[in-house]
C-alpha positions as a Markdown table, in Angstrom:
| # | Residue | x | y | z |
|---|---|---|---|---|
| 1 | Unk | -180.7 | 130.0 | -30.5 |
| 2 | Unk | -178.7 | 128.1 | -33.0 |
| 3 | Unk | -180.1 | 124.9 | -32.5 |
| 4 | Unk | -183.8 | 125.5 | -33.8 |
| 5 | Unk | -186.0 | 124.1 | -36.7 |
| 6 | Unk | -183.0 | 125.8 | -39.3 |
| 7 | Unk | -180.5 | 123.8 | -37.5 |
| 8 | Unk | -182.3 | 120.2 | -36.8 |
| 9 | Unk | -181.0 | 118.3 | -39.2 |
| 10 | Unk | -177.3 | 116.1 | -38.5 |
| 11 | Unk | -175.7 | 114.6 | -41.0 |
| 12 | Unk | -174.3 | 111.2 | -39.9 |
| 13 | Unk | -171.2 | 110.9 | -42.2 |
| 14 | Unk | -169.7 | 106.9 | -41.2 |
| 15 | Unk | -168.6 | 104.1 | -43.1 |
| 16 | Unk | -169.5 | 101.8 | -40.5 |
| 17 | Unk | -172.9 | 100.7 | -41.2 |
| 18 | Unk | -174.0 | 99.5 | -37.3 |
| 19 | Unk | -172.6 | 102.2 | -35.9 |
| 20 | Unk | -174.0 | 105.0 | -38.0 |
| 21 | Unk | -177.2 | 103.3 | -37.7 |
| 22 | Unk | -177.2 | 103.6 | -33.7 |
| 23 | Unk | -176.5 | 106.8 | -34.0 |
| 24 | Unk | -179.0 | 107.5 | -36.1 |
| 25 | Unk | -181.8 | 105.3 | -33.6 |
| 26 | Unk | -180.2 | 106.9 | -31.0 |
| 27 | Unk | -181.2 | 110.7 | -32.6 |
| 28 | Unk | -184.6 | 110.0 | -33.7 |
| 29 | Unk | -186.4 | 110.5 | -30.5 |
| 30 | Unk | -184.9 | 114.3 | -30.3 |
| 31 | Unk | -186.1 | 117.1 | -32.1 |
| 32 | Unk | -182.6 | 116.3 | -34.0 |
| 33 | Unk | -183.3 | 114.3 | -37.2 |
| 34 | Unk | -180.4 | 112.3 | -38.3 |
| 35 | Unk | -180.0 | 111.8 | -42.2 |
| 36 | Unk | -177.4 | 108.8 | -42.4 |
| 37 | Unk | -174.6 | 108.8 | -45.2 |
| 38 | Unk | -172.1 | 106.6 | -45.7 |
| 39 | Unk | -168.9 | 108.9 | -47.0 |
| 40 | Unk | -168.8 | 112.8 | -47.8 |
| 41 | Unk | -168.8 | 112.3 | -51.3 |
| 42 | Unk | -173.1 | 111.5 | -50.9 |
| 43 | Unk | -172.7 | 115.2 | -49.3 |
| 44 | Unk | -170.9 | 117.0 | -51.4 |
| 45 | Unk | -173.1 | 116.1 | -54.5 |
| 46 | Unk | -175.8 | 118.5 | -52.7 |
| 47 | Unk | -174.4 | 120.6 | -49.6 |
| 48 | Unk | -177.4 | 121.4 | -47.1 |
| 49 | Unk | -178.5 | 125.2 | -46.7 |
| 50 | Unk | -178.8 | 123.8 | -42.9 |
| 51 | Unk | -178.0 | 121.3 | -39.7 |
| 52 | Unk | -174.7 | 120.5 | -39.2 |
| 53 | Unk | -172.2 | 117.3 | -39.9 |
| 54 | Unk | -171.2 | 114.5 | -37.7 |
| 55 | Unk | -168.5 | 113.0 | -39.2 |
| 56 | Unk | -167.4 | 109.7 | -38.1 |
| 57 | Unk | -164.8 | 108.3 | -40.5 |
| 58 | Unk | -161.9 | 109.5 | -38.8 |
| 59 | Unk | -159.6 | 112.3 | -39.2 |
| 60 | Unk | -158.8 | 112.1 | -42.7 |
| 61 | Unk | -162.4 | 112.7 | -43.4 |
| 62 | Unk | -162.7 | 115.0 | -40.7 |
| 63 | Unk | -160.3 | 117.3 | -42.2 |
| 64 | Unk | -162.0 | 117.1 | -45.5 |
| 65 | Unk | -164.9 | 117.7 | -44.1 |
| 66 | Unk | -164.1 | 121.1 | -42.5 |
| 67 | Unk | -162.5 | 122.4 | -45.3 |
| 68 | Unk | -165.4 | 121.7 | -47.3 |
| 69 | Unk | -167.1 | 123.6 | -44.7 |
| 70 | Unk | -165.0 | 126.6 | -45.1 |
| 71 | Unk | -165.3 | 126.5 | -48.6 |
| 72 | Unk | -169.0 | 127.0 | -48.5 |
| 73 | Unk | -170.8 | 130.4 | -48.1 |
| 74 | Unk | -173.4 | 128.0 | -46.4 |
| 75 | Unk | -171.3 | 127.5 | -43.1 |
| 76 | Unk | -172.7 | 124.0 | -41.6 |
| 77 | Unk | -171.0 | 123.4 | -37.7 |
| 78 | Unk | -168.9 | 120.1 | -37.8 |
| 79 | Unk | -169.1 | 117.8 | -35.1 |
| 80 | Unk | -166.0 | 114.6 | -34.6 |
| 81 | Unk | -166.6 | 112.0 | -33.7 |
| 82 | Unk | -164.5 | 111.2 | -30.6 |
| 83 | Unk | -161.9 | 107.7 | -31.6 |
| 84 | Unk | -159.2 | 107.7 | -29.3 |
| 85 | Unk | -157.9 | 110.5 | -31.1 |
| 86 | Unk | -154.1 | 112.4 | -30.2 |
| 87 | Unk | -154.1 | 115.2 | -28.2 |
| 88 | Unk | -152.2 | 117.1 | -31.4 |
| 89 | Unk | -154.7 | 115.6 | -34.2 |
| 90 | Unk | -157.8 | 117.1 | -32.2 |
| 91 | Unk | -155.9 | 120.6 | -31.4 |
| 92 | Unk | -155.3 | 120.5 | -35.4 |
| 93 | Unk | -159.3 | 120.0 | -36.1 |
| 94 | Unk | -160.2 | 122.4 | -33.6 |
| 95 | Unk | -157.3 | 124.8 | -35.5 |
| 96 | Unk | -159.4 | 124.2 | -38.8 |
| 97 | Unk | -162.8 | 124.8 | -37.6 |
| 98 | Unk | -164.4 | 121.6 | -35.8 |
| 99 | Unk | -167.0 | 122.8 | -33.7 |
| 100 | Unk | -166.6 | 120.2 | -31.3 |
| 101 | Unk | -166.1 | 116.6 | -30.7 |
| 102 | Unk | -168.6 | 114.0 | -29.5 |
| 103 | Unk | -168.3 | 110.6 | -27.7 |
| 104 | Unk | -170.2 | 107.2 | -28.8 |
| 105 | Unk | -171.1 | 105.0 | -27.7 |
| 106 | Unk | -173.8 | 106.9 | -25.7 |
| 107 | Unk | -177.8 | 107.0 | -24.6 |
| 108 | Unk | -179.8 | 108.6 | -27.2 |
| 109 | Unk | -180.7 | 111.0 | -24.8 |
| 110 | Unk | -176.7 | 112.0 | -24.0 |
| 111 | Unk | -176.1 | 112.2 | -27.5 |
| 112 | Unk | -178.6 | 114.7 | -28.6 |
| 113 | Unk | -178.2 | 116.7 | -25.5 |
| 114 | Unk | -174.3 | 116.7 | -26.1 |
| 115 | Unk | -175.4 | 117.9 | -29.6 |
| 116 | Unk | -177.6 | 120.6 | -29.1 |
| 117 | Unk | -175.3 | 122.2 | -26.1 |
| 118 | Unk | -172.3 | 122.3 | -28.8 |
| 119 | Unk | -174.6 | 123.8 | -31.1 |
| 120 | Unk | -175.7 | 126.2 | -29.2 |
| 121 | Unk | -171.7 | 127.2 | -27.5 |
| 122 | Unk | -170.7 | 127.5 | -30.8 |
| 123 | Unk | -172.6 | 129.8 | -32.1 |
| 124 | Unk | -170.2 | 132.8 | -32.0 |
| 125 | Unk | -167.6 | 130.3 | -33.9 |
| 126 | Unk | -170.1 | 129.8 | -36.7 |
| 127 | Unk | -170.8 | 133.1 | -37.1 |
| 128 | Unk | -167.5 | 133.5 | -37.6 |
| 129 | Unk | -166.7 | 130.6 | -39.9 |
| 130 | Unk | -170.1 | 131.9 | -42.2 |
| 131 | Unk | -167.8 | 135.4 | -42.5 |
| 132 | Unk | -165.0 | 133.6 | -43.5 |
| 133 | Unk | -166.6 | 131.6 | -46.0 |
| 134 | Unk | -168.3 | 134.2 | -47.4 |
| 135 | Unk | -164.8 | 136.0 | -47.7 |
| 136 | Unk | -163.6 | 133.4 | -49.5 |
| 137 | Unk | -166.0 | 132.9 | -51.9 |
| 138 | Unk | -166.1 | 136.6 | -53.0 |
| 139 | Unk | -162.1 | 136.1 | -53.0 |
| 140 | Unk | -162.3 | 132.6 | -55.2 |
| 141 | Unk | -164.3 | 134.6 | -58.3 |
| 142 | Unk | -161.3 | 136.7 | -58.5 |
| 143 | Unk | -158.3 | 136.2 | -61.7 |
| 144 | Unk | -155.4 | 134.5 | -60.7 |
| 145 | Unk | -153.9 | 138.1 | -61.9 |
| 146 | Unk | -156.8 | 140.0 | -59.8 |
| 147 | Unk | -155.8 | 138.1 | -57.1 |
| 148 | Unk | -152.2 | 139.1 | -57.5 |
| 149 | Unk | -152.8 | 142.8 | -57.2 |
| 150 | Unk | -154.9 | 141.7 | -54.1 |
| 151 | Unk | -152.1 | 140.1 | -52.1 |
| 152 | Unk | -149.9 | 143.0 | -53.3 |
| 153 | Unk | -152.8 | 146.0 | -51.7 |
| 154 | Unk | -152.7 | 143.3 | -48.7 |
| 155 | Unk | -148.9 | 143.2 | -47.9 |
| 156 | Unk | -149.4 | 147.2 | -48.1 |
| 157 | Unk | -147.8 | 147.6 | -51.6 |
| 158 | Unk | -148.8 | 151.0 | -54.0 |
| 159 | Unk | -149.8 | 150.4 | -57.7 |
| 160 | Unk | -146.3 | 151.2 | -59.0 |
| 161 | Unk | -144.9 | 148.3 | -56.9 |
| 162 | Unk | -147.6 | 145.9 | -57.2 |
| 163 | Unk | -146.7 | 146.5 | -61.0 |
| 164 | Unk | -142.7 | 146.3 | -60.5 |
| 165 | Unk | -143.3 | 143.3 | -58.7 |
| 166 | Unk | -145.3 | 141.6 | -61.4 |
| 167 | Unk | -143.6 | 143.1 | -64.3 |
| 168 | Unk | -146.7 | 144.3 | -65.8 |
| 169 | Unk | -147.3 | 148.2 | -66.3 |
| 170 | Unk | -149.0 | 150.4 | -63.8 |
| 171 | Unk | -151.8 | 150.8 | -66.0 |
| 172 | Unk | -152.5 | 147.1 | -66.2 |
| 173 | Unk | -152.2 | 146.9 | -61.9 |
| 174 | Unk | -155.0 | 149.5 | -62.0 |
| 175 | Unk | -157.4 | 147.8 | -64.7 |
| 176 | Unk | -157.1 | 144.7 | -62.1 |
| 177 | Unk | -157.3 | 146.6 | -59.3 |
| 178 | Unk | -160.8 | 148.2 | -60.8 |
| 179 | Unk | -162.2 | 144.7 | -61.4 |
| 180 | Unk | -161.4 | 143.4 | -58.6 |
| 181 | Unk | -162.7 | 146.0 | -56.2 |
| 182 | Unk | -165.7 | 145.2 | -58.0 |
| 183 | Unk | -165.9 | 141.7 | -57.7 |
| 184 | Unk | -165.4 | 141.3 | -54.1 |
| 185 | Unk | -167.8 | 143.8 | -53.5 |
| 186 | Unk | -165.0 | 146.7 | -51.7 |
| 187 | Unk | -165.2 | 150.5 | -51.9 |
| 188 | Unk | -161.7 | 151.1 | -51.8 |
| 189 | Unk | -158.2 | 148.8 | -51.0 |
| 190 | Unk | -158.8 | 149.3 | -47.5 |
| 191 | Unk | -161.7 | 146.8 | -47.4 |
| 192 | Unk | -160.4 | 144.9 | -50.0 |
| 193 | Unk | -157.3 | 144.3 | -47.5 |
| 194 | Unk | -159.6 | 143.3 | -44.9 |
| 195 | Unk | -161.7 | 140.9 | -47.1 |
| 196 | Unk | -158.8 | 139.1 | -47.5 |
| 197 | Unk | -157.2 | 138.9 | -44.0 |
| 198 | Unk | -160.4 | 137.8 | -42.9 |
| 199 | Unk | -160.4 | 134.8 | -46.0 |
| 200 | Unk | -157.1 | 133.9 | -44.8 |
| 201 | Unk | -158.9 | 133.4 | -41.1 |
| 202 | Unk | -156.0 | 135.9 | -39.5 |
């Protein structure tokens, strides 16, 4: 199950002091334990290698916080806090990755158990989200040139256009096409391709 010892901690993220602080009274009882933070920035200094976010600041932090997410090898699920949100603005967090969304105020009780059936529904979409960030990350060590010649294998381009494309020689596409096979980890341009579909989340 996803929502085991690995997975206890929640990460409170809100600028409002009371309410983070309910929240956080409200959790302690569970076998969730909440660490409170005031912004994402106390986060970011240190990202967890587990639990998941609640993030309570809105959807400007919201969307920062998922794409921090993403950017991590070290998935963490994010949780919204529910504000009277639009209809579009929650189909756009759910489009980048929130793993669910989360009404207050509620019973300490409701709250963890709201928690810990997201966490566990979602597992599938994390697993998921961890292969896209780790995609990305093996994509993000790659040259801005490397990365070039990876588009180019991607759209389903040879050497020879790759190379008319980026008016460099056809030598030159292969050296980058060498090194970056072997920085992402691929046998051939086949998975290469696929690493980067999968970073692109298509």
């Amino acid at each position: 199950m996803v929502h085991n010892q690995k997975i206890s901690q929640v990460f409170v993220v809100d600028q409002c002091f009371d309410r983070r602080t309910e929240i956080c009274r409200s959790l302690i009882n569970s076998d969730l334990v909440p660490q409170p933070l005031e912004n994402l920035r106390e986060l970011l200094g240190c990202w967890p290698q587990s639990g998941c976010i609640l993030i309570g600041n809105g959807e400007e932090e919201a969307v920062a916080a998922l794409k921090e997410a993403a950017a991590h090898e070290q998935v963490l699920p994010v949780f919204v806090l529910f504000d009277h949100q639009s209809i579009e603005a929650i189909s756009d967090l759910i489009r980048m990755g929130a793993a669910g969304f989360v009404t207050w105020p509620s019973s300490g009780e409701g709250l963890a158990r709201t928690l810990k059936a997201l966490l566990s529904i979602s597992e599938p979409h994390l697993a998921q989200m961890k292969d896209v960030g780790s995609a990305r990350s093996r994509i993000n060590s790659l040259s801005n040139r490397e990365r070039e010649v990876l588009r180019g294998i991607s759209e389903g381009l040879s050497s020879k256009e790759i190379a008319l494309q980026l008016g460099i020689s056809y030598r030159t596409v292969e050296i980058h096409r060498g090194n970056m096979l072997g920085k992402v980890g691929a046998k051939n341009a086949i998975q290469a391709a696929k690493l980067a579909w999968k970073a692109s989340g298509t």
